[in-house]
C-alpha positions as CSV (number, residue, x, y, z in Angstrom):
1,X,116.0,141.0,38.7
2,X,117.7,143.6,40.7
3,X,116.7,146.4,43.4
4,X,117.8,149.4,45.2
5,X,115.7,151.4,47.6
6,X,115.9,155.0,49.7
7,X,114.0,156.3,52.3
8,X,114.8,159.6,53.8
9,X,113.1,162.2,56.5
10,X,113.8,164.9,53.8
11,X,113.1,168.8,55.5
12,X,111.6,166.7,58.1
13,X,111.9,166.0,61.4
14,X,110.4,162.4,61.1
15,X,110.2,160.3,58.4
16,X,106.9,158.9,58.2
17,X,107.4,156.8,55.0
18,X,108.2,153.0,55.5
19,X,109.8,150.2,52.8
20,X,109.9,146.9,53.2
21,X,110.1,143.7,50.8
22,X,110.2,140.5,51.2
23,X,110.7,137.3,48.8
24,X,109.5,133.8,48.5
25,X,111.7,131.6,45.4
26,X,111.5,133.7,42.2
27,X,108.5,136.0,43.8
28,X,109.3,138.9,45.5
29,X,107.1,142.1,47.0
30,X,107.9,145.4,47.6
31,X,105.9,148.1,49.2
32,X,105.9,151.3,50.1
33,X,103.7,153.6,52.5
34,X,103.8,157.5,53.5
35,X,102.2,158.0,56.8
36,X,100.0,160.9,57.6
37,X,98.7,161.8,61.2
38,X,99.6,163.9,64.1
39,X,101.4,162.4,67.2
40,X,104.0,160.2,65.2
41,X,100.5,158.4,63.7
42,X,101.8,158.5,60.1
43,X,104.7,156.7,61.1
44,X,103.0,153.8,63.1
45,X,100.2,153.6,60.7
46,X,103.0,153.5,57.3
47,X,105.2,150.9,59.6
48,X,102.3,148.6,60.2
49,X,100.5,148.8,56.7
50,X,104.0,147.6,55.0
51,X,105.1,145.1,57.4
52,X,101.9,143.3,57.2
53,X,101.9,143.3,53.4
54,X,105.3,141.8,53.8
55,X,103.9,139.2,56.8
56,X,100.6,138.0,54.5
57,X,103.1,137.7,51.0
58,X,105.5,135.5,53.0
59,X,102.7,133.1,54.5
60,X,100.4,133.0,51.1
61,X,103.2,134.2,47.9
62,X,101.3,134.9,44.6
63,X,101.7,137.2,41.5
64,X,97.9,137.6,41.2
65,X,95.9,140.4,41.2
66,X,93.2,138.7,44.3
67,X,96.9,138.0,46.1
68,X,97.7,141.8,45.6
69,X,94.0,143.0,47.0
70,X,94.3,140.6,49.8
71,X,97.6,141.9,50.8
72,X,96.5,145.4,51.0
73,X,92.9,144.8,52.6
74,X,94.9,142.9,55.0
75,X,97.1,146.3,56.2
76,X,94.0,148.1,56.0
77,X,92.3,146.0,58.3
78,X,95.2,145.8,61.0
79,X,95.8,150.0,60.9
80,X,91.7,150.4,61.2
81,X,92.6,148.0,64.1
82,X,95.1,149.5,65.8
83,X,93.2,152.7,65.2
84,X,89.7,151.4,67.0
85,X,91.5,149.7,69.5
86,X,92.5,153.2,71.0
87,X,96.3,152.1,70.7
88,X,97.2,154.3,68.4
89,X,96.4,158.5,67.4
90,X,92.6,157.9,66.0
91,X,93.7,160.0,62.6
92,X,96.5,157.9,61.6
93,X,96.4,156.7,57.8
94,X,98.8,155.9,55.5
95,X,98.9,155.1,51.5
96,X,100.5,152.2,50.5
97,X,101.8,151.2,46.8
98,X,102.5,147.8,45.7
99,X,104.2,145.6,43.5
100,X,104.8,141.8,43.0
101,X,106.7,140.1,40.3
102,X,108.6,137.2,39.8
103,X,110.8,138.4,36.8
104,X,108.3,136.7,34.1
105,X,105.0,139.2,35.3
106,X,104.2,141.7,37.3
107,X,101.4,142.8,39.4
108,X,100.5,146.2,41.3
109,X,98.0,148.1,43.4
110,X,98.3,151.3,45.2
111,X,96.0,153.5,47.5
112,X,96.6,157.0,47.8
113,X,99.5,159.3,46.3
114,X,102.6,157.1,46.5
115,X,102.9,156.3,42.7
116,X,104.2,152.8,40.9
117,X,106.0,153.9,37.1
118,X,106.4,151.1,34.1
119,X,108.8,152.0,32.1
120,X,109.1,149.4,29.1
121,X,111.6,150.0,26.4
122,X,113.5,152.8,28.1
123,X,110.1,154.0,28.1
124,X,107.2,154.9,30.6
125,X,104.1,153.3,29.6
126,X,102.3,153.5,33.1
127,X,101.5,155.0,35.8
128,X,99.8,154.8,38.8
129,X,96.6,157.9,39.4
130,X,96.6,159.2,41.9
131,X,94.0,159.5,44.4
132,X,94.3,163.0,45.4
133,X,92.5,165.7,44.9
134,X,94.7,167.9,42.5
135,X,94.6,164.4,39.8
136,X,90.9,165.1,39.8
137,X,91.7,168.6,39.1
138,X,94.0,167.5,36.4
139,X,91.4,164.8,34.9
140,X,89.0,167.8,34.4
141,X,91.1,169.8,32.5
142,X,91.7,172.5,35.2
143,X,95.5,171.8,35.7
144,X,97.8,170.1,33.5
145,X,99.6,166.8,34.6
146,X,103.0,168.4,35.5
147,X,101.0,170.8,37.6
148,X,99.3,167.9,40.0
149,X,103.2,168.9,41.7
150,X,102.6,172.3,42.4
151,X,98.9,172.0,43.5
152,X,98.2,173.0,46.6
153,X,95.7,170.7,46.8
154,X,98.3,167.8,45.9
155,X,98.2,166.5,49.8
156,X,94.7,166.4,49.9
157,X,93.9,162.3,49.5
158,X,90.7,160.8,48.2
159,X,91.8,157.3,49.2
160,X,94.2,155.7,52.1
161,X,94.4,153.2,54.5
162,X,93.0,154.6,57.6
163,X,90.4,156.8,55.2
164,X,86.4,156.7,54.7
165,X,87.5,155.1,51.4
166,X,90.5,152.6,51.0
167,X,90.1,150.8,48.1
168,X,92.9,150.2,46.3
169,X,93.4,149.6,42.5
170,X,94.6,147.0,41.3
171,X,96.7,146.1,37.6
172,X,96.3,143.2,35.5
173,X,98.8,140.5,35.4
174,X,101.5,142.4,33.4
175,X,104.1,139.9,31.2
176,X,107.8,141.6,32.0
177,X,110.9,140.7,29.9
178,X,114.5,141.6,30.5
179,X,115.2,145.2,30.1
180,X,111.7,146.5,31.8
181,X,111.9,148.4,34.8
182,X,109.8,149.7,38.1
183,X,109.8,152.7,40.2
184,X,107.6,153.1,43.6
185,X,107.9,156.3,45.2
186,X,106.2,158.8,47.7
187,X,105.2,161.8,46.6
188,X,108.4,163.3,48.5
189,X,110.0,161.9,45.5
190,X,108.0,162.2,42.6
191,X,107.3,165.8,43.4
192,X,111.1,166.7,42.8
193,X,111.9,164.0,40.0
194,X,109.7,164.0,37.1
195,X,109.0,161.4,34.2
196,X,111.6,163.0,31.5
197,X,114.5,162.8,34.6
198,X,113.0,158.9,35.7
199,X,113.3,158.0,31.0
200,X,116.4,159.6,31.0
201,X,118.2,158.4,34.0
202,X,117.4,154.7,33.2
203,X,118.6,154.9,29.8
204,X,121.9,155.8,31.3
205,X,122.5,153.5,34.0
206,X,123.4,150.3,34.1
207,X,122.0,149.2,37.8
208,X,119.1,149.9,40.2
209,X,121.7,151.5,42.5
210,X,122.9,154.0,39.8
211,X,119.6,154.9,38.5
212,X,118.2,155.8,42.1
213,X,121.8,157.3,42.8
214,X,121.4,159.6,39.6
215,X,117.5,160.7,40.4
216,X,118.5,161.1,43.8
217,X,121.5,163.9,42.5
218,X,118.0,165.6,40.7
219,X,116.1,165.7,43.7
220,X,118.8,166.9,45.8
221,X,118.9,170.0,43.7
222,X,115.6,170.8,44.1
223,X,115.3,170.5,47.3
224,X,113.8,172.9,49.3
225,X,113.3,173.7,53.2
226,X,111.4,171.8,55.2
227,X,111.0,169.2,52.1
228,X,109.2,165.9,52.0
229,X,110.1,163.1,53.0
230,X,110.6,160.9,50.2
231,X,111.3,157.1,49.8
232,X,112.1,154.7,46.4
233,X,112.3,151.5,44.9
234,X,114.4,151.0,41.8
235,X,113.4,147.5,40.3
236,X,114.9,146.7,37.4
237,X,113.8,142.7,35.2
């Protein structure tokens, strides 16, 4: 198993998304969180949220589902935390996305908009929902999937850490062979690189660092001002 990994302020002026991963023998986790919050609260809340995930995989390493749950109910707690204790700004949340695998299966779970791809056979054949209000608009029927991008309601989150609701969801255990491959991004990312770029890419490259380098060339042409900021893992079994 091999990985690569970005994370860039974007149009920004801070970078409130945070990556981190850690490993324990053949099981490794990586997660990523985008931060939202005034008065630098996205990036403190993101920061803590991954590095705990991180701290609770190293002291208790599983590819469950319950480990996965655990792991995220654990950052919840400690930004909720930091939040009441009057430490931090009060409005600080963050999502978080998740995966752990030890090359044989794989587990995930996510809260909020940053989004985990399966892509099987050179294929996607998952994807994390969002929880945001333009996926509801798309599961009604009033805007079609590639449209969830242009929403303007895209930012608008029905879960995160740091939010009324912060539950996350949680996969299966997933069986991975050689050839499979992950990608965890922000929205900063998946905004400007969609699924026929992430298929196509893969097919053509031969490592995680050249897939992420040859998405990355696609999301640096569409760039705009004052852009996202946007933040990946490249995993590849």
């Amino acid at each position: 198993m091999k990985a690569a990994a970005i994370t860039n302020r974007g149009g920004r002026e801070n970078n409130e998304d945070y990556i981190c991963h850690a490993n324990s023998g053949k099981m490794w986790c990586f997660v990523l969180c985008d931060g939202l919050g005034g008065h630098d609260g996205g990036e403190t809340a993101s920061k803590l949220a991954a590095t705990v995930v991180c701290d609770e995989f190293e002291k208790n390493s599983r590819v469950t589902p319950e480990a996965a749950e655990e792991y995220i109910k654990a950052a919840a707690a400690a930004v909720n935390g930091e939040r009441e204790s009057g430490g931090a700004p009060s409005d600080m949340a963050t999502t978080a996305a998740l995966l752990l695998t030890d090359g044989e299966a794989a587990v995930w779970a996510h809260v909020g908009d940053s989004r985990i791809y399966r892509i099987t056979g050179g294929e996607i054949s998952e994807i994390t929902d969002d929880h945001s209000v333009s996926f509801m608009q798309f599961e009604s029927g009033a805007i079609t999937y590639d449209e969830i991008r242009k929403s303007p309601d895209q930012n608008k989150l029905t879960r995160c850490i740091g939010g009324v609701q912060d539950v996350p969801d949680v996969s299966d255990i997933a069986p991975t062979e050689s050839g499979d491959a992950f990608l965890i991004c922000s929205d900063g990312f998946w905004e400007l690189v969609n699924e026929d770029v992430i298929e196509k890419t893969l097919k053509s490259s031969r490592s995680p660092d050249e897939w992420l380098r040859k998405m990355l060339s696609v999301l640096h042409k569409n760039e705009r001002e004052g852009n996202d900021n946007y933040s990946a893992f490249a995993i590849m079994i």
